[in-house]
C-alpha positions as CSV (number, residue, x, y, z in Angstrom):
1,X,0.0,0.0,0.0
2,X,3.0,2.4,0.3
3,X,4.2,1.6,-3.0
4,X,1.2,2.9,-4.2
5,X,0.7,5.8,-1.9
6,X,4.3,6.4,-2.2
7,X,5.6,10.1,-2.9
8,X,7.8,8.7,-6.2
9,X,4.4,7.8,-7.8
10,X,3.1,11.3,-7.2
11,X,6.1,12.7,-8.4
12,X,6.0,10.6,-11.9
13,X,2.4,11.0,-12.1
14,X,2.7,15.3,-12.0
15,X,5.6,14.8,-13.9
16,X,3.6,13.0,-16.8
17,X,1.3,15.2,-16.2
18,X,3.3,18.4,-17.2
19,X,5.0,16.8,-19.7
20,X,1.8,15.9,-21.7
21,X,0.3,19.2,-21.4
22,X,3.4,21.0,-22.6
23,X,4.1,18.9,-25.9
24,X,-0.1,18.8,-26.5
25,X,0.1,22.7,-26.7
26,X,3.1,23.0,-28.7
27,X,1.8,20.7,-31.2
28,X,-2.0,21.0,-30.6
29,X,-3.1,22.3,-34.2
30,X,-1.3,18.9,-35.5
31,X,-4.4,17.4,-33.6
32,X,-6.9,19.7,-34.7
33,X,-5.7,18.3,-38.4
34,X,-6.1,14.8,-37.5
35,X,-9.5,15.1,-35.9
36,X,-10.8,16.5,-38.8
37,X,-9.8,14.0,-41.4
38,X,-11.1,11.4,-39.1
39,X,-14.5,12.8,-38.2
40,X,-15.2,14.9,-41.6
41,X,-15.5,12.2,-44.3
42,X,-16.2,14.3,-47.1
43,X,-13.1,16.4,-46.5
44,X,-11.7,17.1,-49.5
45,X,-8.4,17.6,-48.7
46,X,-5.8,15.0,-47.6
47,X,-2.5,16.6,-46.3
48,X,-1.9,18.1,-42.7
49,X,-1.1,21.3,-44.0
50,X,-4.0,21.7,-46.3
51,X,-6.1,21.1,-43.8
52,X,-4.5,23.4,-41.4
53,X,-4.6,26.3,-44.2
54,X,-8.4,25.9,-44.9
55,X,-9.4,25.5,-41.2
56,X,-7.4,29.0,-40.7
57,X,-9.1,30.6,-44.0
58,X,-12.6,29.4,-43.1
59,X,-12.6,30.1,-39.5
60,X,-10.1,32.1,-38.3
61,X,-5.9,32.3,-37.1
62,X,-6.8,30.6,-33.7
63,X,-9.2,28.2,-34.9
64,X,-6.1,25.4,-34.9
65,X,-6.3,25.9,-31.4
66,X,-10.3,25.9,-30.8
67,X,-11.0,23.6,-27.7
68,X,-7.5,23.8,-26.2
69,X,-8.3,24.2,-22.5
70,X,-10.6,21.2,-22.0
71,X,-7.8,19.2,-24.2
72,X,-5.6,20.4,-22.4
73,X,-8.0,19.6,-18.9
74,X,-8.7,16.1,-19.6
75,X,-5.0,15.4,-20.9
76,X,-3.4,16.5,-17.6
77,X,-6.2,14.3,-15.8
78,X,-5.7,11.2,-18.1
79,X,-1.9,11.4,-17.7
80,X,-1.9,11.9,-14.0
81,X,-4.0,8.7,-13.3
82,X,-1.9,6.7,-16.3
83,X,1.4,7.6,-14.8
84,X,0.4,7.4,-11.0
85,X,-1.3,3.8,-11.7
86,X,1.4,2.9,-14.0
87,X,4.5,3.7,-11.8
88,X,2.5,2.4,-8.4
89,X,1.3,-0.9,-9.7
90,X,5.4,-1.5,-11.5
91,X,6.3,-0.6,-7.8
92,X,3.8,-2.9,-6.4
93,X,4.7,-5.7,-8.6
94,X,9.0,-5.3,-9.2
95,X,9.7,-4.5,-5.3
96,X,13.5,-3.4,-6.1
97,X,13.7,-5.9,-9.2
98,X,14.9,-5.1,-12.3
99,X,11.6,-4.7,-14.7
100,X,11.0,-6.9,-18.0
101,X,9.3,-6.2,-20.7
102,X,6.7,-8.5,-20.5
103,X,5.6,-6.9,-16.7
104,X,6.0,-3.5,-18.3
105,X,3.2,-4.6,-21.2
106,X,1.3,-6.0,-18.4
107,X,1.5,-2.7,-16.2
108,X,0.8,-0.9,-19.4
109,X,-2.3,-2.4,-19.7
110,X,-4.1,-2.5,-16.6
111,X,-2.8,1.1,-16.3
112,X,-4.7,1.9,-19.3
113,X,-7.8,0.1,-18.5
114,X,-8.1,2.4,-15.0
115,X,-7.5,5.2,-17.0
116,X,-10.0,4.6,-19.6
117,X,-12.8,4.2,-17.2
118,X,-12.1,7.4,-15.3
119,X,-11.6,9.9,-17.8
120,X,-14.0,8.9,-20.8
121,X,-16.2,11.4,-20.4
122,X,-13.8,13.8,-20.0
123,X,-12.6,13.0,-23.6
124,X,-16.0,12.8,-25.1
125,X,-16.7,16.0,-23.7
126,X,-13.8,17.7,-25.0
127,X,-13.8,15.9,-28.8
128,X,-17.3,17.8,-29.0
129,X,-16.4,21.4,-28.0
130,X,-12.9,20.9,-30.3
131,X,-15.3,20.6,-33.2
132,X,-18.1,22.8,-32.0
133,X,-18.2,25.5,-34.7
134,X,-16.2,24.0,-37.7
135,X,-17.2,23.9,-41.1
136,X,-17.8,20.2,-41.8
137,X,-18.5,19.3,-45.7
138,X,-20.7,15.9,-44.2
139,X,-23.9,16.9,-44.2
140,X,-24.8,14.4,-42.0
141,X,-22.8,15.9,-38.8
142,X,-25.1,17.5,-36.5
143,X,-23.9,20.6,-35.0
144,X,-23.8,21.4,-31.1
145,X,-24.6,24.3,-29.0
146,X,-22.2,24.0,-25.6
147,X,-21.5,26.8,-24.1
148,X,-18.4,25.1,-21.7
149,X,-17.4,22.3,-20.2
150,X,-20.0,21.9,-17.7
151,X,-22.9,22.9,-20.0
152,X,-21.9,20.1,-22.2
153,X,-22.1,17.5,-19.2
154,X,-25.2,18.4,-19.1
155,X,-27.0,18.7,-22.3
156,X,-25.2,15.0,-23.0
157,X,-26.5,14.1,-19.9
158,X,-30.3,16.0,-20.5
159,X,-30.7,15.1,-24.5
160,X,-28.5,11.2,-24.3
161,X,-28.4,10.2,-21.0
162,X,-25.3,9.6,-18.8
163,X,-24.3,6.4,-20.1
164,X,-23.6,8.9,-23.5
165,X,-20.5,10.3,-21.6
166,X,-18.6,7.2,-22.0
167,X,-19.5,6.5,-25.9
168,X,-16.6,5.0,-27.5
169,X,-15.3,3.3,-24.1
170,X,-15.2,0.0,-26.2
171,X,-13.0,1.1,-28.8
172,X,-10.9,3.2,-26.1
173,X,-10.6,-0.4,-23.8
174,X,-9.2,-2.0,-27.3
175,X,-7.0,1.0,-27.2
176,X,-5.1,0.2,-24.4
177,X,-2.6,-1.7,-26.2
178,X,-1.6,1.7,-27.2
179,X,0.1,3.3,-24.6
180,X,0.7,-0.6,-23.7
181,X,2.8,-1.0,-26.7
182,X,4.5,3.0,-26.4
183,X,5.8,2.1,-22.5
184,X,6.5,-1.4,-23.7
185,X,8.9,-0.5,-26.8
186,X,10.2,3.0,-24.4
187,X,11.1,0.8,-21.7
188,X,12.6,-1.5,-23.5
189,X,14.8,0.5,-25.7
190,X,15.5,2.8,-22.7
191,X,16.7,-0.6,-20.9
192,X,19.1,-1.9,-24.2
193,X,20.6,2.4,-24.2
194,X,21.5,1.8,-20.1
195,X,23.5,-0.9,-20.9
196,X,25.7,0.7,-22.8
197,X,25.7,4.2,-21.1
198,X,25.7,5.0,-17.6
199,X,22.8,8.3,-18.8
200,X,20.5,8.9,-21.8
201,X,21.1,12.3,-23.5
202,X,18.1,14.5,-24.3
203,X,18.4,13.4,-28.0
204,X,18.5,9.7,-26.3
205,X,14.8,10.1,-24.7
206,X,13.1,12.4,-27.8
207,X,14.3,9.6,-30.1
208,X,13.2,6.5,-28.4
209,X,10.4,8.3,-27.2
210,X,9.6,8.8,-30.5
211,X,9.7,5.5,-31.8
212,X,7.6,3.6,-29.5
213,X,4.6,6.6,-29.8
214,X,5.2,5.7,-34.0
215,X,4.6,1.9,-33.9
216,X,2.1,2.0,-31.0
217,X,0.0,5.0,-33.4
218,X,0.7,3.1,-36.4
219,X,-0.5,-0.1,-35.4
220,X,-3.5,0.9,-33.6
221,X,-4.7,4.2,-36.0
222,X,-8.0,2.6,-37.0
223,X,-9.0,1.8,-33.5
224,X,-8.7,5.3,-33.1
225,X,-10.7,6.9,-35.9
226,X,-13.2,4.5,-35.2
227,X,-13.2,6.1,-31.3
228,X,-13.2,9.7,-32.8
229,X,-16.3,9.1,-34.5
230,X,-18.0,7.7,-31.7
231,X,-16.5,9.9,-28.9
232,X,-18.4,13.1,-31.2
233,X,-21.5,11.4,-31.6
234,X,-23.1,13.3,-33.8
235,X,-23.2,11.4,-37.2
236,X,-27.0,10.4,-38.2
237,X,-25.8,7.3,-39.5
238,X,-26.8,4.2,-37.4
239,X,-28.2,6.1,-34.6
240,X,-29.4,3.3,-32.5
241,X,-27.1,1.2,-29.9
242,X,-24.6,4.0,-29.9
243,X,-24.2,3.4,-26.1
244,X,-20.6,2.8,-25.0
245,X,-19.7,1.9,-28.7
246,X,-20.7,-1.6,-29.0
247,X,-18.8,-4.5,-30.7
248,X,-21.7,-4.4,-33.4
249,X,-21.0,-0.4,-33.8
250,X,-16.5,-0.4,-34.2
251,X,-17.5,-3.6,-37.0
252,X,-20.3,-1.3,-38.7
253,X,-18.1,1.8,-38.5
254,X,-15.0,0.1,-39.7
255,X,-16.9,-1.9,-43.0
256,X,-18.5,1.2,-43.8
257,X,-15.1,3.4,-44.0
258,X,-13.6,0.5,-46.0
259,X,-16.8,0.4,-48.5
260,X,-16.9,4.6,-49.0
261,X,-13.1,4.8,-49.2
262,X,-10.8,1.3,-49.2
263,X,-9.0,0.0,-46.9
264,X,-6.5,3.1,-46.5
265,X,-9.7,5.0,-45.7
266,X,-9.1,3.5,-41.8
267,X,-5.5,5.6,-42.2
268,X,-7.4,8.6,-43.0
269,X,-5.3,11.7,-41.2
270,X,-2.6,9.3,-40.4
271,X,0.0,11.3,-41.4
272,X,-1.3,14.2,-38.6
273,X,-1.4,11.4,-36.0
274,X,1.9,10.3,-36.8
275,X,3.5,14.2,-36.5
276,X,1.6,15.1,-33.4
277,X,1.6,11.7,-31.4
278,X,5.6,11.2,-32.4
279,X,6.3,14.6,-31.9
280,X,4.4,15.3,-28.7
281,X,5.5,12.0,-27.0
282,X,8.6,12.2,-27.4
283,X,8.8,15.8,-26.2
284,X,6.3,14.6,-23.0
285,X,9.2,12.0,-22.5
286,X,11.9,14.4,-22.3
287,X,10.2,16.8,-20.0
288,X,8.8,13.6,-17.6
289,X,12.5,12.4,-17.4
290,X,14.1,15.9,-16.9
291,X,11.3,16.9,-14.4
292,X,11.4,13.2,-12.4
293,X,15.0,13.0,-12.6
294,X,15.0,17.1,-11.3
295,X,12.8,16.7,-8.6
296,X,14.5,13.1,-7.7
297,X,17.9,14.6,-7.1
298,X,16.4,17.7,-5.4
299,X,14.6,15.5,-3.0
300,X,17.6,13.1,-2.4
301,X,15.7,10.5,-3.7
302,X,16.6,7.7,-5.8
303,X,14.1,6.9,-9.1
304,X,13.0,3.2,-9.0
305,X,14.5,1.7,-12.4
């Protein structure tokens, strides 16, 4: 129970936590891009930039930016419970060991799954006010009216009922093999670096950091468009079951982007995924180690490997 109360998993888990929000903000519009392609079928336009360009011609220089602070709210939320369950449960479980990779996936995964349930709503909530207001060219995206964060808790709540607020949660439970996989390949590397170094440089951390976020995006991205679209909830296609995204919704969801568009139409805004996840990763890496191993020395305390 220590282990898990312990001030080292506070420390890691507010240390995630800053280094989430700072790389979301730097590359946030990357995001916006991504979002976009995934939600917007009829989007014309398939490169980051373009998309980037018309969203600032049609609705403004900060519209790249439009639903930041709840992002940016449920991001630092989300990363506080993943890194506090992830670092107390390895502490828990390795006692002083060395880790593997194999208890790392493990770790990875229930970590996930905790955070998944807690903060689902949070992320549903945010996905609608981050579109509220675009210019969508489906016609059959219906718009919202949400005036904040609270006010959309409660006209989800009011007009879908409370079970609403987690739409998507099956798709997001699949999608634990995400930052599963990211930690898994991070550790890992990080592990094969320390043997032949007694410290990883800055460049070290961005690159493998890096890495791990590209093959865990990669091999999960339709999982995640598939979530997007649920998470907004606003499509009038197959309206009914929509609660908690079923097993019969992701299969209808996925057919029907691989009928309109191929099979590369489940890697639609891949390329924005792949420049803001990488990017913003591996900058939330190098800030979580600087800031851990910062506060670590400060304290006189020693990180558990």
């Amino acid at each position: 129970m220590s282990s898990v109360l312990s001030y080292e998993s506070l420390v890691h888990a507010v240390a995630g936590a800053v280094g989430s929000v700072t790389a979301m903000t730097v590359f946030f519009p990357l995001d916006t891009a991504r979002l976009r392609l995934q939600v917007d079928e009829k989007r014309k336009s398939k490169t980051t930039h373009m998309v980037l360009l018309e969203i600032i011609k049609e609705e403004g220089l900060l519209a790249p930016y439009r639903g930041w602070f709840p992002v940016i709210s449920s991001l630092c939320c989300s990363n506080f419970v993943y890194f506090y369950t992830f670092n107390s449960l390895k502490a828990v479980w390795v006692k002083g060991q060395r880790s593997t990779t194999g208890k790392d996936l493990v770790v990875g995964f229930v970590a996930g799954v905790v955070n998944v349930l807690l903060t689902t709503p949070l992320w549903v909530v945010n996905t609608r006010l981050k579109l509220q207001g675009a210019k969508f060219r489906n016609e059959d995206i219906v718009p919202t009216n949400y005036k904040g964060i609270i006010d959309a808790f409660h006209q989800i709540i009011r007009d879908e009922g409370i079970l609403a607020l987690w739409n998507g949660t099956f798709p997001s439970l699949l999608l634990v093999f995400n930052p599963a996989i990211q930690f898994m390949f991070y550790e890992g590397l990080k592990r094969q670096l320390l043997k032949k170094r007694m410290k990883l440089s800055s460049l070290d951390v961005f690159i493998i950091g890096a890495i791990a976020k590209a093959i865990a995006t990669t091999v999960t991205y339709p999982m995640q468009t598939v979530q997007s679209i649920l998470r907004f909830g606003r499509h009038r296609l197959n309206p009914e079951n929509r609660t908690l995204g079923s097993l019969r919704n992701v299969l209808y969801l996925l057919h029907q982007r691989v009928r309109r568009f191929g099979i590369m139409g489940l890697y639609k805004g891949l390329e924005a995924k792949l420049l803001q996840t990488v990017l913003t990763a591996a900058l939330m890496f190098l800030v979580y180690e600087k800031l851990t191993a910062a506060t670590f020395t400060v304290m006189g305390l020693k990180s558990a490997g």
